[in-house]
C-alpha positions in Angstrom: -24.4 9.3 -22.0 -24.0 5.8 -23.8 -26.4 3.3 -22.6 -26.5 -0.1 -23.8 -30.3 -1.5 -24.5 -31.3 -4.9 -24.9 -34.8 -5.7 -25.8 -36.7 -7.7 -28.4 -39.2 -5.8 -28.9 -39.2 -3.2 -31.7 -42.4 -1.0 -30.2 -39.9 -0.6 -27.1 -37.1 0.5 -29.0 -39.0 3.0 -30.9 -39.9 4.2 -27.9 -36.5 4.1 -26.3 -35.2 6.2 -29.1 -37.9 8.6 -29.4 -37.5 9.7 -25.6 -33.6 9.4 -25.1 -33.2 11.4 -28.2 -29.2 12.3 -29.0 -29.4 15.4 -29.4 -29.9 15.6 -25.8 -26.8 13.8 -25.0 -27.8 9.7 -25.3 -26.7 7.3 -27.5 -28.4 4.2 -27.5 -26.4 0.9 -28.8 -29.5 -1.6 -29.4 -29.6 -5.2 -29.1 -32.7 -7.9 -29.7 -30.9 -10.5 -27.4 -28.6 -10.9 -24.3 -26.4 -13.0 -26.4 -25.7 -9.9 -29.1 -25.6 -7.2 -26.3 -22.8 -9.3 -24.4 -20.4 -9.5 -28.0 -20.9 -5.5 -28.2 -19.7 -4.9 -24.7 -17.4 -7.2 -25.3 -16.2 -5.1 -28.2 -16.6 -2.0 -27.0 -13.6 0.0 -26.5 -15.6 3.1 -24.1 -17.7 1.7 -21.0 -21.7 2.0 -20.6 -23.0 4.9 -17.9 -26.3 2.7 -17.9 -27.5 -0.7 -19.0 -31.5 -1.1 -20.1 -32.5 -5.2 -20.0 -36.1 -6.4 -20.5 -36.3 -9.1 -18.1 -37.8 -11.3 -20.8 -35.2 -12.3 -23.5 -35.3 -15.1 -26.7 -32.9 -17.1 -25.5 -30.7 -16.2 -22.5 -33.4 -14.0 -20.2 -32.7 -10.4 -18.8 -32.2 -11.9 -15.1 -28.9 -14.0 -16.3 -27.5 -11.7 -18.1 -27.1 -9.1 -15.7 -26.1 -11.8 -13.3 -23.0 -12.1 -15.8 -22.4 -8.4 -16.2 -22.0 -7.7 -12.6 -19.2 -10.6 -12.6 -17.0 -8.4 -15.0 -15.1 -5.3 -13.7 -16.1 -3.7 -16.6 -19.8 -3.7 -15.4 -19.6 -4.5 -11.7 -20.7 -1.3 -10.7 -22.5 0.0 -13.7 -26.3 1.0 -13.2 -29.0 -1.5 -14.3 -31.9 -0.9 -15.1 -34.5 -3.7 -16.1 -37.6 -3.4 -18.1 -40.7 -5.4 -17.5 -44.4 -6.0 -17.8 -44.7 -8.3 -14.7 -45.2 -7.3 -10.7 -44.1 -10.9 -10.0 -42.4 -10.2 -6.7 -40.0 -13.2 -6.7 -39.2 -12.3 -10.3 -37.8 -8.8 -8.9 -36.3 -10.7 -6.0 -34.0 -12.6 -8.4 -33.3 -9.6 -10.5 -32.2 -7.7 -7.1 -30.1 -10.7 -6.4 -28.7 -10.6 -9.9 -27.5 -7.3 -9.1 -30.1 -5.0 -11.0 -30.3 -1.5 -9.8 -33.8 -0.8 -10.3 -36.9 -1.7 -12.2 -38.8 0.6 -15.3 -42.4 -1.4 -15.3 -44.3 -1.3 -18.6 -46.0 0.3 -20.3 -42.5 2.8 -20.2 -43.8 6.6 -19.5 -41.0 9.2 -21.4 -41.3 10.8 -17.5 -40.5 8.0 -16.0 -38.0 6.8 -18.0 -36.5 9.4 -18.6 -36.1 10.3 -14.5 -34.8 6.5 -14.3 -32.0 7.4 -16.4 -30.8 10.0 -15.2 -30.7 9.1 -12.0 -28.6 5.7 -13.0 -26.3 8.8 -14.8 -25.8 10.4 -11.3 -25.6 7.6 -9.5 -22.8 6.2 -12.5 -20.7 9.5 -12.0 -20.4 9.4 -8.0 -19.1 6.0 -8.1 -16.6 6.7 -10.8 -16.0 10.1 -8.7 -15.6 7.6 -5.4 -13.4 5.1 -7.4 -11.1 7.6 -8.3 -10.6 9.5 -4.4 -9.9 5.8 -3.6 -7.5 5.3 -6.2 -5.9 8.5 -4.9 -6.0 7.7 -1.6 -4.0 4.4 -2.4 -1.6 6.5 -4.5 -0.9 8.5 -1.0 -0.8 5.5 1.0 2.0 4.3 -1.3 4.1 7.1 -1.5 7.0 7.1 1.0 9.9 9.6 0.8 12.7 6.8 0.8 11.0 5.0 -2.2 12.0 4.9 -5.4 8.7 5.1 -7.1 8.7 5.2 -10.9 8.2 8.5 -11.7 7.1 8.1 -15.7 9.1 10.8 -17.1 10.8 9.6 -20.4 14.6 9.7 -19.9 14.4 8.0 -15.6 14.2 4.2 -15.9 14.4 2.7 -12.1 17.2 1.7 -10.4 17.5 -2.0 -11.1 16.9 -1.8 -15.1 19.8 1.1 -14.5 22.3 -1.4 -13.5 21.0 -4.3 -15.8 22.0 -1.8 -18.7 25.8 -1.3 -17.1 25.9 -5.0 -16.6 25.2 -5.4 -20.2 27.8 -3.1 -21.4 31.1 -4.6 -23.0 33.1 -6.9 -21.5 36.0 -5.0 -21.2 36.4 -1.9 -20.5 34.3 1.6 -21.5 34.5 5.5 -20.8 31.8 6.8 -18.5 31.0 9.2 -15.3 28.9 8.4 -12.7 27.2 11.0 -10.4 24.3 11.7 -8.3 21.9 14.8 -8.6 20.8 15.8 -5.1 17.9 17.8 -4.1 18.0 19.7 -0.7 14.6 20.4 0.9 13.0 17.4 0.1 12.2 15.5 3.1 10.5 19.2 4.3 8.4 19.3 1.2 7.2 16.0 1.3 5.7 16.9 4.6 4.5 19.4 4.1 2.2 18.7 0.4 0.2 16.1 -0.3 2.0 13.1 -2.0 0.4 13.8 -6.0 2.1 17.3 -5.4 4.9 15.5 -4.1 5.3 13.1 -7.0 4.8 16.6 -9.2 7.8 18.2 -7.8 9.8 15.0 -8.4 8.5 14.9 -12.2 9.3 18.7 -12.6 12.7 18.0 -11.6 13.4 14.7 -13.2 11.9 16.7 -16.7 14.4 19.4 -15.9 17.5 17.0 -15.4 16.7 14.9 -18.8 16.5 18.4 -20.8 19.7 19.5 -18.9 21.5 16.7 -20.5 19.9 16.4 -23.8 23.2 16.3 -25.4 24.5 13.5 -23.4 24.8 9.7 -23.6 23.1 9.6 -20.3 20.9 7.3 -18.0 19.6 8.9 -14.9 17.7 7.1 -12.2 15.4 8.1 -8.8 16.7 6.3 -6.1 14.1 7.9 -3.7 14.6 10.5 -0.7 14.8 13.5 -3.3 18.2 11.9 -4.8 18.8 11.0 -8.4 22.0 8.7 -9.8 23.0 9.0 -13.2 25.9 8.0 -16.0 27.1 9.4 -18.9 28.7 7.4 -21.3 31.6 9.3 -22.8 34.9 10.4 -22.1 34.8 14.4 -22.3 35.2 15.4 -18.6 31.7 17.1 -16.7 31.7 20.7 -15.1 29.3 19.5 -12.5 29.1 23.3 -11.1 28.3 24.3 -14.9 25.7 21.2 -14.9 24.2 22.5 -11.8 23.7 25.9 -12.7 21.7 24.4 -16.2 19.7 22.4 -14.3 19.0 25.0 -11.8 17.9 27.3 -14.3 16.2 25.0 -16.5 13.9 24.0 -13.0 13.4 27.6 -12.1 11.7 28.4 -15.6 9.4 25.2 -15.4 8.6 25.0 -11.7 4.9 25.3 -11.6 3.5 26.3 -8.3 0.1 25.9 -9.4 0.8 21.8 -9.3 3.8 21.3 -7.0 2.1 23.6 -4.1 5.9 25.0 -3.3 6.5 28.7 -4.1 9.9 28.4 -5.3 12.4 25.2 -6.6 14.5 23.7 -4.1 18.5 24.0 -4.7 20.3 20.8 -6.8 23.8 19.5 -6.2 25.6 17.4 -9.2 28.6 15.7 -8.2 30.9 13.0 -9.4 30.6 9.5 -7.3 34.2 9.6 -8.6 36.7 10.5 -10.0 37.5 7.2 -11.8 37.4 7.3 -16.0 37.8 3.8 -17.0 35.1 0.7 -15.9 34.2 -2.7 -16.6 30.3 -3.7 -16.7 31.2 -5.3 -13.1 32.9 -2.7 -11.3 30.5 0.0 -12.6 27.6 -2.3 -10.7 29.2 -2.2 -7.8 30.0 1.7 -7.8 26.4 2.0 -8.2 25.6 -0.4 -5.3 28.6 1.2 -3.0 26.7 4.3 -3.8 23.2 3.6 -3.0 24.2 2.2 0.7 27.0 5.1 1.2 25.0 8.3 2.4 27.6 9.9 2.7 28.5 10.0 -1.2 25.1 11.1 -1.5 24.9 13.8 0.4 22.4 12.7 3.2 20.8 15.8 5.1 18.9 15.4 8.7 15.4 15.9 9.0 15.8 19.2 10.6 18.4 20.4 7.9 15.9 19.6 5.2 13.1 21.4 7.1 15.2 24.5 7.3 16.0 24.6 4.3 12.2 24.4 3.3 11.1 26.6 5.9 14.1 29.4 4.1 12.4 28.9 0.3 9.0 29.6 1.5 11.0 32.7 3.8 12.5 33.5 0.5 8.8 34.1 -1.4 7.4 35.9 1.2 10.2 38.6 0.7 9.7 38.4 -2.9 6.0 39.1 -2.7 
């Protein structure tokens, strides 16, 4: 538990380090003055679990400083607890107001203190606990099946850097196949998991598409509703149904049911956009842009194809089992 301690006087912080010992999991970073404890948070690359202030402070006092931490996010929520000698009741008023958690009176009992802590430790792990189901819950909230959200996989850049690189190609003209990889049962997965094991299945299969075409000069892209655009940038002819059957393989072996929640990996359709062989940076941009408003080039199933198709995978595993 790191806990950041500012106090000027040195009985206190022998007595500080004496009780909150590290080999019982505290470490202490100790400063005589608000001034000094504010340039090591500052500096400090790992956040606090708990902040110690003595009230009374050379300088800038205990009450103002904490009035400045709770302006940062990186102490807004962190426990405070202040040390003093007084029972001044508007002196605890302002600290309240200041945003101080709770008080430690003096002369500190190792019981006491000790308690104090450990309850600011608890109390620092349910809000980072809290934080992090919100933050989830937002991630959910975002998630729609026709979005293309960036699914940070190395090798999938999003759609519009995509066609920024095509319009950046040579003027004239260059050697390149454009094609979509489309995933059937999608729509029925996505509502039927939650949407981080929704975004896993994406991941496993955008991981599985990149290692399919390792030995490619390829860009590949999620447009969103389970469907995938892509280029390669040479002149060799594909065998999409040879394609297919790599990828399909290659997502079998990784599928992880563990994380996706789906017993087996949906079926994958590469196919050509066209059977063109020559482009300029232009036409190629508006191929792409034909493409993405088209469904019909990508393969668009209804709601209750998609759901039959999921509802015959999970059929499939219970046969297996």
């Amino acid at each position: 538990m790191r806990i950041l301690v500012v106090d000027d006087d040195p009985v206190i912080l022998d007595l500080l380090a004496d009780t909150l010992k590290e080999d019982k999991g505290y470490h202490l970073h100790m400063y005589a003055s608000a001034e000094s404890g504010l340039e090591a948070l500052h500096k400090s690359k790992e956040p606090f679990d708990c902040i110690l202030l003595d009230i009374m402070l050379p300088g800038m006092d205990g009450i103002q400083m904490c009035e400045l931490l709770r302006q940062t996010t990186q102490c807004s929520a962190t426990p405070i607890l202040m040390i003093t000698g007084s029972n001044e009741v508007g002196l605890m008023a302002r600290a309240f107001e200041a945003g101080a958690t709770d008080f430690i009176n003096k002369p500190l009992k190792p019981e006491e203190l000790t308690g104090r802590v450990v309850m600011a430790g608890l109390l620092n792990k349910s809000l980072a606990q809290a934080q992090h189901t919100m933050s989830t819950l937002s991630e959910q909230l975002k998630l729609r099946f026709e979005e293309p959200v960036d699914l940070k996989v190395d090798g999938v850049s999003n759609i519009l850097a995509h066609e920024n690189e095509l319009l950046r190609c040579n003027a004239g003209c260059f050697a390149m196949t454009m094609f979509t990889v489309n995933i059937s049962g999608m729509r029925g997965i996505y509502r039927t998991v939650r949407a981080p094991a929704f975004r896993k299945c994406l991941q496993t299969i955008a991981t599985a598409a990149v290692a399919t075409m390792a030995d490619y000069n390829f860009r590949l892209s999620y447009v969103g509703s389970g469907k995938f655009f892509g280029s390669i940038m040479e002149r060799k002819r594909l065998d999409h149904d040879a394609l297919t059957k790599a990828f399909e393989e290659r997502l079998k072996a990784d599928w992880d049911f563990a994380q996706t929640g789906v017993p087996v990996p949906p079926t994958c359709h590469i196919r050509a956009v066209s059977s063109q062989r020559m482009w300029s940076n232009l036409s190629a941009s508006d191929k792409l842009r034909e493409c993405l408003s088209n469904d019909g080039n990508i393969h668009n199933l209804t709601q209750d194809e998609e759901n039959d198709l999921f509802a015959r995978l999970d059929n499939r595993l219970t046969q297996e089992i």
